[in-house]
Every structure is written in C-alpha cells, then in structure tokens.
N, CA and C atoms of all chains as a GROMACS GRO file, in nm:
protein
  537
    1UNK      N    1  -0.014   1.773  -1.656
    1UNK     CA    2  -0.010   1.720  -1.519
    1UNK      C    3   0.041   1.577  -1.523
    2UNK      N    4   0.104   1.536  -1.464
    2UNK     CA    5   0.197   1.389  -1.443
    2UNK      C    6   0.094   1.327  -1.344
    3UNK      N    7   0.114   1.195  -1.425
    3UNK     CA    8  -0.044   1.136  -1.306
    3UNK      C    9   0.011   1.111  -1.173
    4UNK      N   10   0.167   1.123  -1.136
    4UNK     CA   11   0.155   1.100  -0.988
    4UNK      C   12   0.083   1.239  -0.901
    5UNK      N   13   0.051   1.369  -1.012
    5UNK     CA   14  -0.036   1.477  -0.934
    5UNK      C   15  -0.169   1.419  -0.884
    6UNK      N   16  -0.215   1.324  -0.982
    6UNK     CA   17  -0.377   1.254  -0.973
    6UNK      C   18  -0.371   1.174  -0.867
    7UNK      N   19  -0.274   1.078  -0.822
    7UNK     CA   20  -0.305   0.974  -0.774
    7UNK      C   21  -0.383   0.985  -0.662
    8UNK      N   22  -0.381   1.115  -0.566
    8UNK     CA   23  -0.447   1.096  -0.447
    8UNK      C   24  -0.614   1.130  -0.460
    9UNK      N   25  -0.652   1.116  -0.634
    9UNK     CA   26  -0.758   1.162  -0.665
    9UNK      C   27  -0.793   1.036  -0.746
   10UNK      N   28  -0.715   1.006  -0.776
   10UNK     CA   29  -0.748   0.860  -0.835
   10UNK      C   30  -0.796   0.720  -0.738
   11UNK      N   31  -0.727   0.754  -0.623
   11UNK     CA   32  -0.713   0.664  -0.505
   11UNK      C   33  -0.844   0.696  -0.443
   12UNK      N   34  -0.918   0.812  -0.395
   12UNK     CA   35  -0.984   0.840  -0.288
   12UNK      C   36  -1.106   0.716  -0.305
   13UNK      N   37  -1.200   0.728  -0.406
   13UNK     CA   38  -1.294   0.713  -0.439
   13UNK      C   39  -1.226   0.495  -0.424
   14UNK      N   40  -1.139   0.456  -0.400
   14UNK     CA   41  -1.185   0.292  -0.446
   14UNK      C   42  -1.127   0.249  -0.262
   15UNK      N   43  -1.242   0.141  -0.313
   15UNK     CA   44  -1.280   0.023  -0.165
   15UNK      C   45  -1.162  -0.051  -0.201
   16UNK      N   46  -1.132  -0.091  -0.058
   16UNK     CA   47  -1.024  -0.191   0.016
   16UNK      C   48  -1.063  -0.255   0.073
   17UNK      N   49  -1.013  -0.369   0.145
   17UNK     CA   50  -1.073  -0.437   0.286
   17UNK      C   51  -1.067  -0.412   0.345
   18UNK      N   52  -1.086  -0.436   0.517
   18UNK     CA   53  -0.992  -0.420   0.637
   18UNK      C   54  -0.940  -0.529   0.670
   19UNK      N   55  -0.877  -0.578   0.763
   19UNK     CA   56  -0.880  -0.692   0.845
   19UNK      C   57  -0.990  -0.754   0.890
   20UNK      N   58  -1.137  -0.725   0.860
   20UNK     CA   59  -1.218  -0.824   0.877
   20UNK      C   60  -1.319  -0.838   0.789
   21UNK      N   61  -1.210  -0.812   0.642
   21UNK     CA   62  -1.284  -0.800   0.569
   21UNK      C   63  -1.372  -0.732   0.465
   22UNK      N   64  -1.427  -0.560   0.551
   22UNK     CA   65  -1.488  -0.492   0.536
   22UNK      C   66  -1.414  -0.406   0.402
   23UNK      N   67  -1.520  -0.355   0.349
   23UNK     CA   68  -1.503  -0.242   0.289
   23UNK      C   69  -1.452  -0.110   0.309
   24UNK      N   70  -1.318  -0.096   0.283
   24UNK     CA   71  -1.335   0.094   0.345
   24UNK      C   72  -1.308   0.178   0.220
   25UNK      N   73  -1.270   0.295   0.256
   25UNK     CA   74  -1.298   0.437   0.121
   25UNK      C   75  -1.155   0.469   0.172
   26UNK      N   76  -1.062   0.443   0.036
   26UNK     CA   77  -0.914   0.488   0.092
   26UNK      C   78  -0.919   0.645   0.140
   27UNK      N   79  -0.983   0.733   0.050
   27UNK     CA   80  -0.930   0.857   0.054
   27UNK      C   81  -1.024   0.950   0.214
   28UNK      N   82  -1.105   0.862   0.264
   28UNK     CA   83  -1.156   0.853   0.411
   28UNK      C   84  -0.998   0.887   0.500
   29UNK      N   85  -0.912   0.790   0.494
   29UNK     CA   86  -0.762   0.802   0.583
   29UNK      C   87  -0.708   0.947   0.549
   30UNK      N   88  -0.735   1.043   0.421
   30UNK     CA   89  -0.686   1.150   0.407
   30UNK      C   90  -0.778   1.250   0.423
   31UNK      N   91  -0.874   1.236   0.469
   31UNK     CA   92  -1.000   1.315   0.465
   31UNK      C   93  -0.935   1.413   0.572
   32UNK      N   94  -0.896   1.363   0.692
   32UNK     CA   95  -0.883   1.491   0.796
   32UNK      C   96  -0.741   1.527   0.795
   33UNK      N   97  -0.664   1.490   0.759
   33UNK     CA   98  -0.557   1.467   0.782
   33UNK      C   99  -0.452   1.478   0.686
   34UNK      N  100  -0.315   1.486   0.666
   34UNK     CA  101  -0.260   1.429   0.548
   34UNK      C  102  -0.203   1.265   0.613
   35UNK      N  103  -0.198   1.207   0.517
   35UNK     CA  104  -0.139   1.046   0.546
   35UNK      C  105  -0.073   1.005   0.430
   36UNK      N  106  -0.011   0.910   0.484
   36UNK     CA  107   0.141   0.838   0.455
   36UNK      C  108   0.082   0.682   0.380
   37UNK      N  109   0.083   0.674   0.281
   37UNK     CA  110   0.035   0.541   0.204
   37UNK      C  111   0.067   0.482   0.132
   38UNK      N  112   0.128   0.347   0.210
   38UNK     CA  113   0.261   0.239   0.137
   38UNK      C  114   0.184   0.154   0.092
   39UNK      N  115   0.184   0.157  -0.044
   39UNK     CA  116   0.168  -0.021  -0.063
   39UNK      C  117   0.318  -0.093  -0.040
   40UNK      N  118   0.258  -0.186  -0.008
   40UNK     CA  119   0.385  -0.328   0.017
   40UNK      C  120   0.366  -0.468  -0.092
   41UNK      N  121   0.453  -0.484  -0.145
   41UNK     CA  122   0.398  -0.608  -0.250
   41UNK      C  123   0.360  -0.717  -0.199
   42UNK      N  124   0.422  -0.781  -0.072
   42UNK     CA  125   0.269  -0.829  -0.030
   42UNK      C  126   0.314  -0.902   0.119
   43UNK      N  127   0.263  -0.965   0.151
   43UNK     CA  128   0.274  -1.044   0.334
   43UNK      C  129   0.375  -1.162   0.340
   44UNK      N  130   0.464  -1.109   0.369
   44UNK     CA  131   0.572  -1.226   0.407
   44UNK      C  132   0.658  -1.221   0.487
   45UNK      N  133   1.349  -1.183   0.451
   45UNK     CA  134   1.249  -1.117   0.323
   45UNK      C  135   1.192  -0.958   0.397
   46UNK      N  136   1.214  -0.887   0.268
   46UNK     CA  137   1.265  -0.739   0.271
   46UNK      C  138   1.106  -0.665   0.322
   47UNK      N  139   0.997  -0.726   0.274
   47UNK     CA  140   0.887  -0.667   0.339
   47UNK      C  141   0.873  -0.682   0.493
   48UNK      N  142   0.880  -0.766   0.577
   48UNK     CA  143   0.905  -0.757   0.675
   48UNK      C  144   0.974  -0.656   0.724
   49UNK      N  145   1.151  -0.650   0.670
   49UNK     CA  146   1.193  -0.509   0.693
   49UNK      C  147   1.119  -0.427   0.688
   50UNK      N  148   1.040  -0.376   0.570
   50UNK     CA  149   1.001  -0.253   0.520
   50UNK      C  150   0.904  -0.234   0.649
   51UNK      N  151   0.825  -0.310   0.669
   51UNK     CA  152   0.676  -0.268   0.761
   51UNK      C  153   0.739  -0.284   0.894
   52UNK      N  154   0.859  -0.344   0.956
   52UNK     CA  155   0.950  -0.338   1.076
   52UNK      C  156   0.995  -0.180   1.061
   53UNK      N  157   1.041  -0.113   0.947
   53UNK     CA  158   1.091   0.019   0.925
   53UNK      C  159   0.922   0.120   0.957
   54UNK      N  160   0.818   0.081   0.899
   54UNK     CA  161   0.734   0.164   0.923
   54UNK      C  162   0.702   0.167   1.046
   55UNK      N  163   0.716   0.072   1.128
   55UNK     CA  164   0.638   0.085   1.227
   55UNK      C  165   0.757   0.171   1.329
   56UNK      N  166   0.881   0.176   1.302
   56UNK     CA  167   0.926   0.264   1.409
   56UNK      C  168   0.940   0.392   1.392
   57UNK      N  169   0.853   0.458   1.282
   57UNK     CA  170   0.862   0.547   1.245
   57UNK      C  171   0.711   0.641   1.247
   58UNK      N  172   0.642   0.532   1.286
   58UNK     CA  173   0.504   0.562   1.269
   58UNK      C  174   0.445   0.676   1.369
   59UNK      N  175   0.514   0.676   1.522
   59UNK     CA  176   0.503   0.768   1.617
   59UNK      C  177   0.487   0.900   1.558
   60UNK      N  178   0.665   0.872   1.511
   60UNK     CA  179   0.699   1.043   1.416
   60UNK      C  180   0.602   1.047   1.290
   61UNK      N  181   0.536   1.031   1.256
   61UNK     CA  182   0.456   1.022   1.170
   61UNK      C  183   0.319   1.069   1.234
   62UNK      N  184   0.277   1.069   1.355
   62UNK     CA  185   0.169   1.053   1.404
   62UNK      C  186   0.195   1.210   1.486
   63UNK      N  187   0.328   1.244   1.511
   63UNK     CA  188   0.368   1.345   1.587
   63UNK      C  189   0.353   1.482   1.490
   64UNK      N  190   0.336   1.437   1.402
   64UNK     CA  191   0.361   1.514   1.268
   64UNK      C  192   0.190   1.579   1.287
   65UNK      N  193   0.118   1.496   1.259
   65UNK     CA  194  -0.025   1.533   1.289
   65UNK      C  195  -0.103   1.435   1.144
   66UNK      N  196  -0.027   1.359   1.073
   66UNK     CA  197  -0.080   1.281   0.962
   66UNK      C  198  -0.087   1.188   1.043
   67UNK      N  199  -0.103   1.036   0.924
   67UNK     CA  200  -0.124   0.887   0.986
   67UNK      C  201  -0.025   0.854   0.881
   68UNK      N  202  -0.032   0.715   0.970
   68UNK     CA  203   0.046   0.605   0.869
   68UNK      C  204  -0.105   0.476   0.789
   69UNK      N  205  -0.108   0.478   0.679
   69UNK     CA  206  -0.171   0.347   0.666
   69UNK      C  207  -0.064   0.258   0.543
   70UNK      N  208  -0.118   0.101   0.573
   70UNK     CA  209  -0.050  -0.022   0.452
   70UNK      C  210  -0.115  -0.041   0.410
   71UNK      N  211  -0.137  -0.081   0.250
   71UNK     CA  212  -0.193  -0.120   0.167
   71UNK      C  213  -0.096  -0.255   0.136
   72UNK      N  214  -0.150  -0.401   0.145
   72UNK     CA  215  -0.123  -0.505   0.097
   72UNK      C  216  -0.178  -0.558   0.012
   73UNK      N  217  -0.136  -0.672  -0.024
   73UNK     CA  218  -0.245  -0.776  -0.185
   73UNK      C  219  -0.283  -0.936  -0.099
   74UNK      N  220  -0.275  -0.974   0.010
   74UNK     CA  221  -0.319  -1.070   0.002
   74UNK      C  222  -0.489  -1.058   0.058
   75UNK      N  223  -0.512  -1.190   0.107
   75UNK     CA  224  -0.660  -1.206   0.199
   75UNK      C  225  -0.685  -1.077   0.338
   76UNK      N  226  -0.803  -1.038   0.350
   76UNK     CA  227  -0.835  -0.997   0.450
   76UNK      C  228  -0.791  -1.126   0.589
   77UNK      N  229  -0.787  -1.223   0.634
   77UNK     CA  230  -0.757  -1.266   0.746
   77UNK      C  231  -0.582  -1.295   0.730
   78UNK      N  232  -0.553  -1.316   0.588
   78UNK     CA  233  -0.337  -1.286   0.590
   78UNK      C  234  -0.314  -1.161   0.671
   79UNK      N  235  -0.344  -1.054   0.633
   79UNK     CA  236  -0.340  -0.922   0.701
   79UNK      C  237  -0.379  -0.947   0.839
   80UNK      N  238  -0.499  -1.014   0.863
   80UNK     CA  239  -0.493  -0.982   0.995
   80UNK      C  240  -0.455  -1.053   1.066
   81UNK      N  241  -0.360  -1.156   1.062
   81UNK     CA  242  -0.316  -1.252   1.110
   81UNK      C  243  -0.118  -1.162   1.109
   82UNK      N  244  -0.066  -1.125   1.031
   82UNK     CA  245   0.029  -1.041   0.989
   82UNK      C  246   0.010  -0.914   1.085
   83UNK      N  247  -0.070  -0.846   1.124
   83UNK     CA  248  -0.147  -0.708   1.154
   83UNK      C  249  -0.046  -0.752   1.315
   84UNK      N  250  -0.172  -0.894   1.340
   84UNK     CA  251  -0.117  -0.948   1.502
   84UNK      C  252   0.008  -0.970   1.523
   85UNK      N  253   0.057  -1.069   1.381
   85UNK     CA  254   0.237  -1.118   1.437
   85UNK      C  255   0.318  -0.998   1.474
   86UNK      N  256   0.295  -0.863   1.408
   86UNK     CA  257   0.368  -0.764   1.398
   86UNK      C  258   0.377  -0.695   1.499
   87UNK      N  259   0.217  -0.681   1.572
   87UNK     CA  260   0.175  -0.590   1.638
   87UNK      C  261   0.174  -0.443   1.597
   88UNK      N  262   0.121  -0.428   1.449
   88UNK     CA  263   0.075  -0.295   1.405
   88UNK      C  264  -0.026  -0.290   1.472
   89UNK      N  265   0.040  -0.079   1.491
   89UNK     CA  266  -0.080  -0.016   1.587
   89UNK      C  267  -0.140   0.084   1.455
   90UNK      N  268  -0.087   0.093   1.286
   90UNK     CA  269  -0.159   0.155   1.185
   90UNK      C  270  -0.251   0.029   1.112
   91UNK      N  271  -0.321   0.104   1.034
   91UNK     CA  272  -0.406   0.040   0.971
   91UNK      C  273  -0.369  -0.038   0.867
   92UNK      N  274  -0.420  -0.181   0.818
   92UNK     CA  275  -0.338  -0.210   0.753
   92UNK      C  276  -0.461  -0.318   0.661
   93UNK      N  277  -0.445  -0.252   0.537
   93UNK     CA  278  -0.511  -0.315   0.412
   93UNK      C  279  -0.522  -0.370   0.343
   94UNK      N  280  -0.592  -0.429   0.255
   94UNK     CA  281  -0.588  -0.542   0.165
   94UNK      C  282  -0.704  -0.474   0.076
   95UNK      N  283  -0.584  -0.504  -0.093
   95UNK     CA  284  -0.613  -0.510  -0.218
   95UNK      C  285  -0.641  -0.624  -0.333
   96UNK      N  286  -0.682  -0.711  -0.263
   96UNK     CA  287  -0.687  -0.859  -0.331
   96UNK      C  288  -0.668  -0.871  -0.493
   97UNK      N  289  -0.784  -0.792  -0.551
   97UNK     CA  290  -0.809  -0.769  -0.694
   97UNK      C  291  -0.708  -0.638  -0.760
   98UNK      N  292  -0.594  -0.586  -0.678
   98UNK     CA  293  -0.520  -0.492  -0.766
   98UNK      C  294  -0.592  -0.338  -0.771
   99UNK      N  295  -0.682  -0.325  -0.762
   99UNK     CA  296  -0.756  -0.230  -0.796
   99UNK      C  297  -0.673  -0.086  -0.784
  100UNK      N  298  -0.661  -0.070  -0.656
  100UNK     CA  299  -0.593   0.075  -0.597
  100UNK      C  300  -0.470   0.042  -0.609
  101UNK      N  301  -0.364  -0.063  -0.622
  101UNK     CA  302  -0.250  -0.057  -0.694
  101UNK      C  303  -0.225  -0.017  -0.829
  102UNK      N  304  -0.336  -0.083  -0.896
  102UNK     CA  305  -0.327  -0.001  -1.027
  102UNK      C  306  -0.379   0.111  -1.070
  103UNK      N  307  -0.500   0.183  -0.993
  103UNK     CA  308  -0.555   0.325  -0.959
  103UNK      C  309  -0.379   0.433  -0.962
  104UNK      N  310  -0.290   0.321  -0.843
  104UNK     CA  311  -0.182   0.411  -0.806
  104UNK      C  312  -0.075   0.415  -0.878
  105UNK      N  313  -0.063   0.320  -1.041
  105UNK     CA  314   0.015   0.310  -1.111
  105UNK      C  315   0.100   0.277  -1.072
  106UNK      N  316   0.123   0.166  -0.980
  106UNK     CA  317   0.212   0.072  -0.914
  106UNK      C  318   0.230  -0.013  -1.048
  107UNK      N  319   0.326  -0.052  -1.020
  107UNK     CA  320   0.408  -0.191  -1.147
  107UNK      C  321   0.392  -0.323  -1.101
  108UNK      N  322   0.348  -0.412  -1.190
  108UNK     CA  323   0.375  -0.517  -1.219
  108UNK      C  324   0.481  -0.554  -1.254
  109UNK      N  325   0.600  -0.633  -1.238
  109UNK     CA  326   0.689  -0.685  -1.287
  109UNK      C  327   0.722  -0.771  -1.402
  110UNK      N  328   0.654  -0.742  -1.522
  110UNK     CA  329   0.629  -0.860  -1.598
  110UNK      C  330   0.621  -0.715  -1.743
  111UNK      N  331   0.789  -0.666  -1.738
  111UNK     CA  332   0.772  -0.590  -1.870
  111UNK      C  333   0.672  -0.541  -1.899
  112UNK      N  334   0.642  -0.505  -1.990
  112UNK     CA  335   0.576  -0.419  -2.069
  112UNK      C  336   0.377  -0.503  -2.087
  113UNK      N  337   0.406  -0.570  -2.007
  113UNK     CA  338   0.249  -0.665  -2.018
  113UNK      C  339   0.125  -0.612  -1.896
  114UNK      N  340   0.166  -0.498  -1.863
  114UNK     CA  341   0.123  -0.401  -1.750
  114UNK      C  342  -0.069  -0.404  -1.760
  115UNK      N  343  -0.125  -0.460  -1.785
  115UNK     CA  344  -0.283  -0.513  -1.834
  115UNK      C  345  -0.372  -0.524  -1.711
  116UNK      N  346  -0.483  -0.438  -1.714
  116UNK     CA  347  -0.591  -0.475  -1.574
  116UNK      C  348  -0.602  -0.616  -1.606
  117UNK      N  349  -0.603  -0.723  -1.702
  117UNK     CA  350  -0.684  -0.826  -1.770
  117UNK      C  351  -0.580  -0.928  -1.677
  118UNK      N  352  -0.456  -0.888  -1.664
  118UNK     CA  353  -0.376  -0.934  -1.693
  118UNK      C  354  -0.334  -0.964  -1.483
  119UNK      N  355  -0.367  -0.872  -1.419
  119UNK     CA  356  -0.371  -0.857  -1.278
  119UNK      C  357  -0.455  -0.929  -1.211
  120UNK      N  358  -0.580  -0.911  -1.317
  120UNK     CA  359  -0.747  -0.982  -1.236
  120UNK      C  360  -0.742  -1.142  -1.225
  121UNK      N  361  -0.634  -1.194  -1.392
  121UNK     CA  362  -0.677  -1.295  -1.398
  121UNK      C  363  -0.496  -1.390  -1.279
  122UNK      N  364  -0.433  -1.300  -1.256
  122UNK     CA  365  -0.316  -1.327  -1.155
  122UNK      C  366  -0.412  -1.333  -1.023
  123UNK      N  367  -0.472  -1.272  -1.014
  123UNK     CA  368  -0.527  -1.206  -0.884
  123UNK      C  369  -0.633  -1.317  -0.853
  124UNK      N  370  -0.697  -1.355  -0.926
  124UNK     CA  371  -0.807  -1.468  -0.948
  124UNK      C  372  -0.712  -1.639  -0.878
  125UNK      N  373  -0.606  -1.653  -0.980
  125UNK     CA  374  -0.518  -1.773  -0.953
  125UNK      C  375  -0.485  -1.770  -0.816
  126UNK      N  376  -0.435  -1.607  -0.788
  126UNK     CA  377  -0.385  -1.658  -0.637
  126UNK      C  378  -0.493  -1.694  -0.518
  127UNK      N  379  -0.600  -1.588  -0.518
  127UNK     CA  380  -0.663  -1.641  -0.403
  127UNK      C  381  -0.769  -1.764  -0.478
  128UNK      N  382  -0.777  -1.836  -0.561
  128UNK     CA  383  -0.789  -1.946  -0.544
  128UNK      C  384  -0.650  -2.118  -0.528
  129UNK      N  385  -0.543  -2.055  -0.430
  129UNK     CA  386  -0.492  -2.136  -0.414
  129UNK      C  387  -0.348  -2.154  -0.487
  130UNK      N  388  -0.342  -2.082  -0.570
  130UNK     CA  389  -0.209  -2.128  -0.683
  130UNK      C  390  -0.127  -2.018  -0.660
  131UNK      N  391  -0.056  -2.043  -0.565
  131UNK     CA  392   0.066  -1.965  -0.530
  131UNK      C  393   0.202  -2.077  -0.422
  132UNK      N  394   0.297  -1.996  -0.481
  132UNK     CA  395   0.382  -2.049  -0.407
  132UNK      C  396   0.436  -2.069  -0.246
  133UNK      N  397   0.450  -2.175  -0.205
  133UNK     CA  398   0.538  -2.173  -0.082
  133UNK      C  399   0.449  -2.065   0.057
  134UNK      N  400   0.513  -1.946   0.089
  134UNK     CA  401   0.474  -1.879   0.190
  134UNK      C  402   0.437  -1.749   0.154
  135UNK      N  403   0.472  -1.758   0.001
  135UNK     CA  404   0.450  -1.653  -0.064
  135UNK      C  405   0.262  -1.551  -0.013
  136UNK      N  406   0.249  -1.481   0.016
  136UNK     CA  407   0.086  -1.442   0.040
  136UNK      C  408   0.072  -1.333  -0.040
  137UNK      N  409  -0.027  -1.282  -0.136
  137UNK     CA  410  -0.107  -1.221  -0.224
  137UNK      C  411   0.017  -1.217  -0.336
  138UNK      N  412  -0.004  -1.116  -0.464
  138UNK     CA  413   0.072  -1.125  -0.577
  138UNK      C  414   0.233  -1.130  -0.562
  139UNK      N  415   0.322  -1.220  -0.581
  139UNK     CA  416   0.484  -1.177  -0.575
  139UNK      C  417   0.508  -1.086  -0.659
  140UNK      N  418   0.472  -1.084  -0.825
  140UNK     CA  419   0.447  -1.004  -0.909
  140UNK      C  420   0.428  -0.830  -0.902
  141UNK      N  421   0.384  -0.828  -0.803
  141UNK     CA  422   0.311  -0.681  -0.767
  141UNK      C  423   0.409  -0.616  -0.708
  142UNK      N  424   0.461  -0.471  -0.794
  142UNK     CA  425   0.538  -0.415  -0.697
  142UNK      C  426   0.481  -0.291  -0.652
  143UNK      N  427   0.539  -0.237  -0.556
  143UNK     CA  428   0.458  -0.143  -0.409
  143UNK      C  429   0.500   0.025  -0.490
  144UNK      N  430   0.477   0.099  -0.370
  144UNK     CA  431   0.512   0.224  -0.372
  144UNK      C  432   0.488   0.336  -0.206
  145UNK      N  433   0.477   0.438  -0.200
  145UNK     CA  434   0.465   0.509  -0.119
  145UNK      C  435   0.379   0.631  -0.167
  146UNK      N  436   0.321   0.680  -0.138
  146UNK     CA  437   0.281   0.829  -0.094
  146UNK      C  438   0.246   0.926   0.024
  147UNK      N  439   0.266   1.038  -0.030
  147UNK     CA  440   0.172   1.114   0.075
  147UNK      C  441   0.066   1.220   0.009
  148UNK      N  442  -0.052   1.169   0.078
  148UNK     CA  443  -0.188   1.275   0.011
  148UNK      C  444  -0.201   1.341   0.142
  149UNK      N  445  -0.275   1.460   0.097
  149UNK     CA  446  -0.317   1.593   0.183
  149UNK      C  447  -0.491   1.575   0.214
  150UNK      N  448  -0.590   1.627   0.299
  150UNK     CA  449  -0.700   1.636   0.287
  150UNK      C  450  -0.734   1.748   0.128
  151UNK      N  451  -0.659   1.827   0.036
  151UNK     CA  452  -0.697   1.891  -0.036
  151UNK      C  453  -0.674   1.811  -0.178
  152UNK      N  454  -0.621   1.650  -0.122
  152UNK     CA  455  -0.552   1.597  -0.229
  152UNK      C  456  -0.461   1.592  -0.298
  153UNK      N  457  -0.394   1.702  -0.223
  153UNK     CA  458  -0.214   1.724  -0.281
  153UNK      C  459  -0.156   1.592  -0.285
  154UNK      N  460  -0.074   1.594  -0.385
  154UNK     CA  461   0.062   1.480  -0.356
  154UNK      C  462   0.187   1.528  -0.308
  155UNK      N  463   0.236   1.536  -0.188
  155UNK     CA  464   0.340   1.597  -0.110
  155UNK      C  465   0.428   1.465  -0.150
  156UNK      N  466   0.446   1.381  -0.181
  156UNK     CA  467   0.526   1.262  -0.195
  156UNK      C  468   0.474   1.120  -0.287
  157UNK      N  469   0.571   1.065  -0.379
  157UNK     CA  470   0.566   0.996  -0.465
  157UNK      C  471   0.668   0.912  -0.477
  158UNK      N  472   0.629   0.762  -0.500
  158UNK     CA  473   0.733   0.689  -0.514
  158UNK      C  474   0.690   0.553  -0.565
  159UNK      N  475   0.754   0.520  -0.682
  159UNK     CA  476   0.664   0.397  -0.751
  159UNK      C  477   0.798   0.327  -0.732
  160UNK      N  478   0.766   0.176  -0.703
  160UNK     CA  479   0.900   0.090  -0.660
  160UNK      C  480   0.929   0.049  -0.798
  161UNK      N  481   1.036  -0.029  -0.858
  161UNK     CA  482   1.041  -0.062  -0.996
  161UNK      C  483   1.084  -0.186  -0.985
  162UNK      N  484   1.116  -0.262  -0.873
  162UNK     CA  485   1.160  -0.408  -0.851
  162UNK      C  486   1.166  -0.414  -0.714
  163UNK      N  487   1.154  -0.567  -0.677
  163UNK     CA  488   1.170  -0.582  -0.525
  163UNK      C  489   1.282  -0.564  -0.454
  164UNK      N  490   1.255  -0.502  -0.334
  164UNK     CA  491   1.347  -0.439  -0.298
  164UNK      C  492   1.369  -0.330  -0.273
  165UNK      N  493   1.286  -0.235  -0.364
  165UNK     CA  494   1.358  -0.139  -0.421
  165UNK      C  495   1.175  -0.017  -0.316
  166UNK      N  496   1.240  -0.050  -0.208
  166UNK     CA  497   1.148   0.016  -0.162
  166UNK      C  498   1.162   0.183  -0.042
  167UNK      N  499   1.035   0.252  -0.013
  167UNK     CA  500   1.075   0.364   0.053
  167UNK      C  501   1.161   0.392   0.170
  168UNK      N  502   1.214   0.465   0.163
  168UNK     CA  503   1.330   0.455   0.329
  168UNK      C  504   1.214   0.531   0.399
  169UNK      N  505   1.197   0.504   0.493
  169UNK     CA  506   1.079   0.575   0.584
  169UNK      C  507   1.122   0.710   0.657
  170UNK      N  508   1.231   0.724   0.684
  170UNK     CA  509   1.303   0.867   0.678
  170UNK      C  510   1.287   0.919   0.570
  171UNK      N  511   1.295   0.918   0.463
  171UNK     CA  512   1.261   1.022   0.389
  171UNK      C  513   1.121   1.048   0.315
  172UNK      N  514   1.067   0.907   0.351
  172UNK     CA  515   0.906   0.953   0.378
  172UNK      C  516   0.846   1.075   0.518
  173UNK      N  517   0.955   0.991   0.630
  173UNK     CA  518   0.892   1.121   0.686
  173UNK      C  519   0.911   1.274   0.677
  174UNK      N  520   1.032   1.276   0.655
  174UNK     CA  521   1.051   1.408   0.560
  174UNK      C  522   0.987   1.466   0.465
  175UNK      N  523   0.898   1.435   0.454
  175UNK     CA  524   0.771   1.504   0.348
  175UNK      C  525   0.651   1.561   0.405
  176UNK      N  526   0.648   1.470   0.531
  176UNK     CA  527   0.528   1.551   0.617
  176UNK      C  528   0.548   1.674   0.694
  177UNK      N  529   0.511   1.733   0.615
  177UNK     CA  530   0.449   1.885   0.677
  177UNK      C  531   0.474   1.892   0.840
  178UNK      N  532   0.563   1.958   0.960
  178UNK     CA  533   0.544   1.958   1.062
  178UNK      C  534   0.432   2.029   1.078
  179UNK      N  535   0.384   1.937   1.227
  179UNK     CA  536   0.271   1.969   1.308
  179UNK      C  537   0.149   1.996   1.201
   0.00000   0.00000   0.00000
C-alpha cells in the first residue's frame, strides 16, 4: 500500500486549530461527507 | 504571491465543490488569529485551518523544502523559531513548508492525491474538482 492510500487515516485522528484557536479533529470534515483538503504553505 | 492565487482559485470553485455534495476545507501553518484575520481579508465562506507545529502536514507527507533533511526534529524546532517571532518580512507561518491537496471519503478512501514538490507548484482546482464523485 503507498502511504498516499493511508493518508486520510493518518490525518483523521490529529488536532488543528480553528480561527479562534480551538481544537478540531481533521477527519470530523470527512466524517459525513467526502472533502477536499488543501494544505497551502502558508498566509500571504 | 501564488498562495493568494491558489485560495482566490479555491474559493471560486468551492460552490462546485459544495454542489458535488463534499466540502472544501484549508489547512495553513501560521497563528490561529493570521488565519483569521486572512479568513476575513478573503472572505472565505470554507473552513480554514491552522497547523502551527507541522503535525498534519507531516501526518500528510507534505515536503519540506530543505533536501533530504525531511526531520519531525527538524519542523518543531522551525516551527518553534517562527511563532516566536523570527521570520521574515510578511512572510506568515513556515516559507519552508510545502502544501498539497486531497480528497478523503467518509470510508477513508483517497479519491485524490497530490504532494506539491516546490512553490508554486500547486493544485489546479479543476482538476481537484474532477475527483469528486457527482452528487
């Protein structure tokens, strides 16, 4: 298996922020749904 | 500067994305209030995140730009410098850090993959949306 098969299993389980801060559960955004998930290298 | 593009590209694409019956979310590297200060200038209506410490970039086997020196040790202690202050210019969270794309399923599928390998070198959002499953 090529770990880009894992990643959406690798991903679910780790905390992020939000915008105020908070904690969320990435793989929560794919829970109902399928979703689309860019990282961007960074704010500019 | 090309991120701007990129998240100017997501966001007009995000509808069709939403029409689809998935979401759109961003994953960024700087501060929780950069993002949300960025979130506002933009007027994103997706969600939009912050990875300060690398964690789920490197969960996602995203690249560092720095050859073959690819090291959690090596991210934490970048990651540490920047949000205490030592970064350049307008630069906000790692310059170092390069991005990627996916798409996960609720069963955890990977319907789409894309690890960037230099700046720049990022997803066309058309052919991200082309991966989502209609309706």
């Amino acid at each position: 298996m090529s770990p880009s098969e894992n990643t959406a299993r690798n991903l679910r389980d780790i905390e992020v922020l939000d915008t105020a801060g908070e904690p969320v559960q990435l793989g929560d955004f794919w829970r109902e749904q399928p979703a689309a998930v860019v990282f961007i290298r960074h704010y500019g | 500067m090309f991120c701007r593009e990129q998240v100017a590209q997501l966001r007009d694409v995000e509808p069709q994305i939403r029409d689809r019956g998935a979401r759109l979310l961003v994953v960024g590297n700087g501060s929780p209030s950069q993002a949300a200060r960025f979130q506002e200038e933009r007027e994103l209506s997706f969600p939009l995140l912050t990875d300060p410490d690398l964690t789920a970039y490197a969960a996602a086997g995203l690249r560092r730009n720095l050859g073959s020196t690819f090291r959690l040790g090596v991210i934490k202690n970048a990651a540490r410098a920047l949000s205490s202050g030592h970064r350049q210019g307008s630069v906000q969270g790692d310059p170092w850090q390069q991005g990627g794309a996916f798409i996960f399923t609720p069963e955890d599928e990977v319907l789409f993959s894309q690890i960037s390998r230099e700046g720049g070198d990022h997803v066309d959002p058309q052919e991200l949306l082309e991966h989502i499953p209609a309706g």
